[in-house]
SELUM-961850 format. One record per residue (C-alpha): residue number from 0; residue in one letter; x, y, z. Coordinates in steps of 0.02 Angstrom, whole numbers. Each point is the difference from the previous one (the first is absolute). Example, Ala and Ser with C-alpha at 12.3 -4.5 7.8 and 13.67 -1.06 7.14 Angstrom:
<atoms>
+------+------+--------+--------+--------+
! resi ! resn !      X !      Y !      Z !
+------+------+--------+--------+--------+
!    0 !    A !    615 !   -225 !    390 !
!    1 !    S !     69 !    172 !    -33 !
+------+------+--------+--------+--------+
</atoms>
This chain:
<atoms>
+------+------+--------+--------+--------+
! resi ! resn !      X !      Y !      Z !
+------+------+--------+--------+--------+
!    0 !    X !   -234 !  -5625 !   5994 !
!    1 !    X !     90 !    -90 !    140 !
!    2 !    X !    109 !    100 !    104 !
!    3 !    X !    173 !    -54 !     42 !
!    4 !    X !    153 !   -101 !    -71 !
!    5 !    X !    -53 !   -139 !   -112 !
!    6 !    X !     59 !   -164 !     35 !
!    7 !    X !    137 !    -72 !   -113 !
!    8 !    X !    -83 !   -184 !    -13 !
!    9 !    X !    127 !    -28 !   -154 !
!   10 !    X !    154 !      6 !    110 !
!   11 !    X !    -79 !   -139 !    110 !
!   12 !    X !    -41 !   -109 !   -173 !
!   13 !    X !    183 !     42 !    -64 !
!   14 !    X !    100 !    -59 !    178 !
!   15 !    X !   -125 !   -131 !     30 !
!   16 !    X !     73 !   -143 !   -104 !
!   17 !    X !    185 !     65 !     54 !
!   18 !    X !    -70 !      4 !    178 !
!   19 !    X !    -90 !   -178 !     14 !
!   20 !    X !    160 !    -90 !   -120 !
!   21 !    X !    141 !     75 !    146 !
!   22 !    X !   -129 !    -36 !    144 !
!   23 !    X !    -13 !   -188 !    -65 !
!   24 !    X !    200 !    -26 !    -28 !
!   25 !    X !     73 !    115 !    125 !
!   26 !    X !   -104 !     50 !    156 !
!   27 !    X !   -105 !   -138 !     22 !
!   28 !    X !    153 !   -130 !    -14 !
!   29 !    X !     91 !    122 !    123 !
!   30 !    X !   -140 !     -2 !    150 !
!   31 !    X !     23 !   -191 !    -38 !
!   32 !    X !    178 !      5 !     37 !
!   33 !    X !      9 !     79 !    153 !
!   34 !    X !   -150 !    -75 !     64 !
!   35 !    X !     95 !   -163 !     -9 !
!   36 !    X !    137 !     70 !     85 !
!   37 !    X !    -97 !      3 !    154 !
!   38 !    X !    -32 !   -185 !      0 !
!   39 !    X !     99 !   -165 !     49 !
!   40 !    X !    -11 !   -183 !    -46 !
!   41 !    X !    -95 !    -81 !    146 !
!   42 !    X !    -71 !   -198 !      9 !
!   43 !    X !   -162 !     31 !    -90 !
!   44 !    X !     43 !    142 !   -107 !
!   45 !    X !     54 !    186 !      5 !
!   46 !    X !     10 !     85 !    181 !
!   47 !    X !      2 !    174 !     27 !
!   48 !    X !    163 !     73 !     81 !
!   49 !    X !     -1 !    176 !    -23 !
!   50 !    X !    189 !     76 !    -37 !
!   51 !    X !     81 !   -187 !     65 !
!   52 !    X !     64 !    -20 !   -180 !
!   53 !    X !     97 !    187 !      1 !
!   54 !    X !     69 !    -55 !    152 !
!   55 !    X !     75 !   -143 !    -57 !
!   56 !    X !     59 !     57 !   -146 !
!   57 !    X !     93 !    155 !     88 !
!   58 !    X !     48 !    -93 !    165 !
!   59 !    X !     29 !   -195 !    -50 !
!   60 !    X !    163 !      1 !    -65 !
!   61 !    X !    -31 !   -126 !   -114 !
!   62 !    X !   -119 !    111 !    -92 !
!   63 !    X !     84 !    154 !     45 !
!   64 !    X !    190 !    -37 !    -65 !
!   65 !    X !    -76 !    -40 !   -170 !
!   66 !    X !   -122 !    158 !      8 !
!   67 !    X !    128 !    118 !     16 !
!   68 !    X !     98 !    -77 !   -100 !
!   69 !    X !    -99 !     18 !   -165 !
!   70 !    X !    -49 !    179 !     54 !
!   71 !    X !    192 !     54 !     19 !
!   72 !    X !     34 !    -83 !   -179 !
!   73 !    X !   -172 !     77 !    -61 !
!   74 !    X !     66 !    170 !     85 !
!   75 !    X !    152 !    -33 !    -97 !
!   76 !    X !    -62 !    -63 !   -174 !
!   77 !    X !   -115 !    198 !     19 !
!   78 !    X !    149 !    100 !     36 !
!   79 !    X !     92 !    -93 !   -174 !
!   80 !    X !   -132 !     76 !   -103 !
!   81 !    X !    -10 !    148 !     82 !
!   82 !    X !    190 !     31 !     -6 !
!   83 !    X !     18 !    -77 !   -179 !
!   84 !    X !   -157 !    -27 !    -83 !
!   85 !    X !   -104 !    182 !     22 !
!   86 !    X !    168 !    104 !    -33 !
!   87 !    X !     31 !    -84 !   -170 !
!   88 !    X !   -157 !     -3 !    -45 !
!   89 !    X !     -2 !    201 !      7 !
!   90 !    X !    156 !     12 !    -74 !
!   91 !    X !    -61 !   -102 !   -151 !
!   92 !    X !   -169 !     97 !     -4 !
!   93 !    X !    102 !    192 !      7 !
!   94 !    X !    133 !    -96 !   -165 !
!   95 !    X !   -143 !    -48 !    -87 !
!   96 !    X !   -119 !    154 !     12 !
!   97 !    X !    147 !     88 !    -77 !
!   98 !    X !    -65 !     88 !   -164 !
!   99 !    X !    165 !    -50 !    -91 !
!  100 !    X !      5 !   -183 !     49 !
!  101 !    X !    -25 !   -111 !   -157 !
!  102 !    X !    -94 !   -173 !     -3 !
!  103 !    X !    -67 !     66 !    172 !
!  104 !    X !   -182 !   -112 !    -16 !
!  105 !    X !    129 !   -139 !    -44 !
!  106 !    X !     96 !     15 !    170 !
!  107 !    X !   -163 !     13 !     91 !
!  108 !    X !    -56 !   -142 !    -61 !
!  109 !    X !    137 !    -93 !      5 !
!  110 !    X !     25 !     38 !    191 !
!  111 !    X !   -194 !    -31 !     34 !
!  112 !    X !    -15 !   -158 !    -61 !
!  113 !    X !     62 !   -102 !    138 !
!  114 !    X !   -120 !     65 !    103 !
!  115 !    X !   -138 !    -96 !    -90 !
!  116 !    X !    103 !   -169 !      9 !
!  117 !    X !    -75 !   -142 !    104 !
!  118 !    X !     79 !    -12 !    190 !
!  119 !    X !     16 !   -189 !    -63 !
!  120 !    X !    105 !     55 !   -147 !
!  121 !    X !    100 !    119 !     91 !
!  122 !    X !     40 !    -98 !    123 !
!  123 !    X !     63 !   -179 !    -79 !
!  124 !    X !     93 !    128 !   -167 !
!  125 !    X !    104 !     81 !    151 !
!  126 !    X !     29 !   -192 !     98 !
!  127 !    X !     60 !    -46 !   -177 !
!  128 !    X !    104 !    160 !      2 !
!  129 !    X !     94 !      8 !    135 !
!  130 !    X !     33 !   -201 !     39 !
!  131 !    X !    179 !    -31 !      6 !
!  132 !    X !    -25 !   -160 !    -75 !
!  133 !    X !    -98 !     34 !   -172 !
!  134 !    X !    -32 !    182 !      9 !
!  135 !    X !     75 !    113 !   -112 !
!  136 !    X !     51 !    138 !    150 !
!  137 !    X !    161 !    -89 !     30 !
!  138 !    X !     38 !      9 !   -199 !
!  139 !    X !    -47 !    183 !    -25 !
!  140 !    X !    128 !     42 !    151 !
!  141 !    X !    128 !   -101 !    -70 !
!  142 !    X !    -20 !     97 !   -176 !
!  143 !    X !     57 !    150 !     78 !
!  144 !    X !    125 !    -62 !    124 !
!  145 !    X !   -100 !     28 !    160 !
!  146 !    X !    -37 !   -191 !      6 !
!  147 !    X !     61 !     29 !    182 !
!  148 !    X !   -143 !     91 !     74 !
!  149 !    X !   -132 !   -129 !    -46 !
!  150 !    X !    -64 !   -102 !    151 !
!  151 !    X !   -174 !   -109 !     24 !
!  152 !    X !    -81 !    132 !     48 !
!  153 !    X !   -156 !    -79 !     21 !
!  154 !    X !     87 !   -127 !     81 !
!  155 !    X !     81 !    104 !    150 !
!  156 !    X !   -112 !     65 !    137 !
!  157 !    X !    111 !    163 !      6 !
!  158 !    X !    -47 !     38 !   -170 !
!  159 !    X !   -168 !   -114 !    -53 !
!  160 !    X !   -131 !    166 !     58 !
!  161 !    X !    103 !    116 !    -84 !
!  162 !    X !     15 !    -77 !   -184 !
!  163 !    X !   -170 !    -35 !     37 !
!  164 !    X !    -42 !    173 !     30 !
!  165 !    X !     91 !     80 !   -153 !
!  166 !    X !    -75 !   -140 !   -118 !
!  167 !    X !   -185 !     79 !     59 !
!  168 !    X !     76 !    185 !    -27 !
!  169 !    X !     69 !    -79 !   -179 !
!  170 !    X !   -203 !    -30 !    -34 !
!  171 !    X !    -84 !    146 !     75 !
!  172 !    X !    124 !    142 !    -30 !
!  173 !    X !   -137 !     65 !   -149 !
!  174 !    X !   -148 !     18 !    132 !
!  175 !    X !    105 !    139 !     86 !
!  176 !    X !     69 !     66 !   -193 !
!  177 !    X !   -171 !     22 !    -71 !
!  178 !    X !    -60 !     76 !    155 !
!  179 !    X !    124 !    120 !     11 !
!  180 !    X !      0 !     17 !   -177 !
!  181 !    X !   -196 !     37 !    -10 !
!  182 !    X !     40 !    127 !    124 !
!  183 !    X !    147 !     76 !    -70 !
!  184 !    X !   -124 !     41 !   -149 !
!  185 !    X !   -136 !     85 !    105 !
!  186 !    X !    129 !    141 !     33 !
!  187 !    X !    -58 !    169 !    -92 !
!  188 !    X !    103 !     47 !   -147 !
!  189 !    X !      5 !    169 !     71 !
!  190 !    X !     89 !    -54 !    159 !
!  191 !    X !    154 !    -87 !    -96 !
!  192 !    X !     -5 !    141 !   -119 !
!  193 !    X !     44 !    136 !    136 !
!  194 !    X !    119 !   -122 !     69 !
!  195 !    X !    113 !     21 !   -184 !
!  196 !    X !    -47 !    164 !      1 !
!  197 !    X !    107 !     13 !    171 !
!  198 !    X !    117 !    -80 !    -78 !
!  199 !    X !     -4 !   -187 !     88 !
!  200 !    X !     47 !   -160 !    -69 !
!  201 !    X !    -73 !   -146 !    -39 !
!  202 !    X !     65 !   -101 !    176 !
!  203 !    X !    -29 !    166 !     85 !
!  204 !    X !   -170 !     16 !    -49 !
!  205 !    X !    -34 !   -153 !     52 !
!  206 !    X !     64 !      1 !    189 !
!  207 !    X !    -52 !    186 !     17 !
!  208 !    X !   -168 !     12 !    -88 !
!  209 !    X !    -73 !   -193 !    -35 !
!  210 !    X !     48 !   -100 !    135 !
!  211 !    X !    -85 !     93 !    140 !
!  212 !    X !   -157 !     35 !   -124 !
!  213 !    X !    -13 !   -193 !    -29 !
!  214 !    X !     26 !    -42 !    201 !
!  215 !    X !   -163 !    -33 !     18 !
!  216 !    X !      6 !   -133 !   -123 !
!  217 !    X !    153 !    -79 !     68 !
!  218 !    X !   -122 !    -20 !    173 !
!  219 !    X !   -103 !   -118 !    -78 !
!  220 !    X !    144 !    -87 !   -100 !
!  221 !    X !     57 !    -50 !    172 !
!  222 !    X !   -135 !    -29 !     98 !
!  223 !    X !    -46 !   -122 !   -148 !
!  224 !    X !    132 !    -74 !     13 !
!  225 !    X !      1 !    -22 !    186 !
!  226 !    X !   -162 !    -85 !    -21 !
!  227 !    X !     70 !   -110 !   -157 !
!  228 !    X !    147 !    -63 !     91 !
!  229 !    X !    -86 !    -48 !    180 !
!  230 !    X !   -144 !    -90 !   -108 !
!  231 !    X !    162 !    -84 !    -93 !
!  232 !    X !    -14 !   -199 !    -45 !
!  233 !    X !     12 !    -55 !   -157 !
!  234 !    X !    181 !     39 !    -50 !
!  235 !    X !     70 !    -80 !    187 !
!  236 !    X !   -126 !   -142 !    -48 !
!  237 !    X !     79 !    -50 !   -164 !
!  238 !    X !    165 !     22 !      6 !
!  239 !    X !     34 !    -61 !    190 !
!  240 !    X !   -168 !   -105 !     22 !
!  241 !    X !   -110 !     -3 !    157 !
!  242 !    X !    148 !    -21 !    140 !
!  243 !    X !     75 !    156 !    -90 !
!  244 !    X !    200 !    -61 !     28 !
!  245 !    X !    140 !    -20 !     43 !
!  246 !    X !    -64 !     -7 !    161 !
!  247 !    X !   -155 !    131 !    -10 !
!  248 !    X !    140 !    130 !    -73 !
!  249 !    X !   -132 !     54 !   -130 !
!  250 !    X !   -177 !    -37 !    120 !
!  251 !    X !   -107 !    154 !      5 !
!  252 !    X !   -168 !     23 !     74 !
!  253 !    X !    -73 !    -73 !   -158 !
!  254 !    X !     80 !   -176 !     16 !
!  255 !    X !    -15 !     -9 !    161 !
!  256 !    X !   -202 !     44 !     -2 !
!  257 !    X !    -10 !   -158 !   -122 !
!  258 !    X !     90 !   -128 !     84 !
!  259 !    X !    -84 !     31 !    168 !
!  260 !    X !   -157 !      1 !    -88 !
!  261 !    X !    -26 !   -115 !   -132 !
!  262 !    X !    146 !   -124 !     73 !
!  263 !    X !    132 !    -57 !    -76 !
!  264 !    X !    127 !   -167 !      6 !
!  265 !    X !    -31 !    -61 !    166 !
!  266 !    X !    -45 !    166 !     71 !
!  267 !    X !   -201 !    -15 !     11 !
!  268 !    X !    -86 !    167 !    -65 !
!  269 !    X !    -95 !     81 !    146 !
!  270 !    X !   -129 !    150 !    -67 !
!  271 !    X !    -10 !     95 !    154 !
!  272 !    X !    187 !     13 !     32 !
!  273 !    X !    -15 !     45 !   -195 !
!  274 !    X !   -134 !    120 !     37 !
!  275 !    X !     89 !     90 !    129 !
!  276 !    X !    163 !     13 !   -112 !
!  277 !    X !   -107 !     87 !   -140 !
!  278 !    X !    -81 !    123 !    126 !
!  279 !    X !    171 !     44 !     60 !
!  280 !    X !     34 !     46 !   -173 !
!  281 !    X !   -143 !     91 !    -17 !
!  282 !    X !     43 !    109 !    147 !
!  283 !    X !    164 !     46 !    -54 !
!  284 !    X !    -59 !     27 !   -177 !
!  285 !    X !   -118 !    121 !     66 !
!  286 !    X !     89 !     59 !    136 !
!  287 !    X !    148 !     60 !   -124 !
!  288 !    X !   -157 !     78 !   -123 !
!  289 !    X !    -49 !    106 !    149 !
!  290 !    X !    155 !     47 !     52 !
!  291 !    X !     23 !     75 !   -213 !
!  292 !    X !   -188 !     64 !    -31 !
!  293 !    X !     26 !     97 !    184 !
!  294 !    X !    171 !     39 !     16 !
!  295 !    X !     77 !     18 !   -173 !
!  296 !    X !   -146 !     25 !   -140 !
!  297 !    X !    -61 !    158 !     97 !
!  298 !    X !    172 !     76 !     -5 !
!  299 !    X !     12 !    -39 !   -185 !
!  300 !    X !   -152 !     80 !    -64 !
!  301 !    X !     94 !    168 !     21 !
!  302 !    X !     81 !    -45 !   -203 !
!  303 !    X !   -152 !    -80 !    -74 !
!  304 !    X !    -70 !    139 !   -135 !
+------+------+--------+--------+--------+
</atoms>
């Protein structure tokens, strides 16, 4: 008999497929991308120029007014879902893991279901919604007297990102619910058992003994949704088209990434500028997964069972 470990050929047959579909629509396309980055129009084709195109778009200040202005509203449109969308989604995961909670599958459902809606849909349904011509905001108010705080808030650069913002936590408040929920579940009977036993509430169970056992899961709730929110397009897209008004209020590194590099109006669409845009996004989308796996994760691990 041969000596040593055997080789576990079935794990390379099993990741294969999973490893050659990701490598095809994710790696290879990403070496593309910043490839082209490094690379200019010239008279007979594409020159190389090295980091030229990071330079302009962080010193010209035509590119660099409108680059840090989508990052500040991306920045921006993050912290909304962090500040409104993760904590409601654990509040509605700890009311509906609550044994005496009736029609709880119901609720869960109910609440998830958005999430599975078309950007498309979303989008033009909340246009419809809060238009102060036809929509049916303005009416709603007005049936219980607080006509006076409706404004066009998609209309109003002061306020455009925000509704925006809320409308996307509206649809993906039940990613963070089930998550939480899921997790809420994987807590040993015995645990919330010696917590009545001591004599604690429900809420005080919940902020003494469940919320820092489920902390790791609320890492990767936000660290998902960091990476959601700076790959963000669609919603901007739809409901405030490619020049994301009034007056780039709303334009976030998506937007901007596709009118510099598929064109648009007048503006002619330029791929390396593009190219350069998207890498930029990949390094902050990276830089901000480092900065959890290595700085945050590690700490976490401490309350995982």
């Amino acid at each position: 008999m041969a000596s040593g470990k055997a080789v576990r050929w079935h794990i390379g047959v099993f990741l294969a497929p999973a490893v050659l579909v990701y490598t095809a629509i994710m790696i290879i396309p990403l070496f593309g991308t910043l490839n082209l980055s490094l690379f200019g129009k010239g008279e007979g084709g594409p020159v190389f120029v090295g980091l030229a195109n990071f330079a302009t778009l962080f010193g010209d200040p035509r590119w660099s007014e409108a680059f840090w202005n989508a990052l500040g509203n991306n920045l921006w449109f993050f912290v909304i879902h962090m500040l409104v969308q993760n904590p409601i989604g654990i509040l509605l995961a700890a009311l509906l893991s609550s044994p005496h909670l009736r029609m709880a599958a119901f609720y869960r459902t109910a609440i998830f279901i958005p999430t599975i809606l078309s950007f498309v849909i979303v989008g033009f349904v909340w246009k419809l919604i809060l238009s102060p011509i036809w929509g049916i905001a303005p009416g709603m108010l007005d049936a219980v007297g607080l006509k006076m705080l409706f404004a066009p808030w998609l209309g109003k650069a002061e306020y455009a990102l925000t509704a925006l913002a809320l409308v996307s936590v509206w649809q993906f408040v039940g990613i963070p619910m089930m998550l939480i929920y899921a997790a809420l579940l994987s807590i040993p009977d015995d645990v919330i058992e010696a917590a009545e036993m001591d004599g604690l509430g429900a809420w005080a169970q919940f902020w003494k003994i469940k919320l820092p056992l489920i902390l790791p899961s609320i890492g990767i709730i936000s660290i998902l949704t960091f990476v959601g929110n700076f790959n963000a397009f669609d919603l901007v897209y739809v409901a405030q088209g490619a020049l994301a008004g009034p007056d780039y209020a709303t334009d976030i590194l998506g937007t901007f990434l596709y009118r510099t590099f598929f064109g648009f109006q007048l503006q002619l669409g330029d791929p390396h500028m593009g190219a350069a845009i998207a890498s930029a996004m990949f390094g902050i989308i990276l830089l901000g997964v480092c900065v959890y796996l290595f700085a945050i994760q590690t700490r976490l691990r401490r309350y995982q069972f």
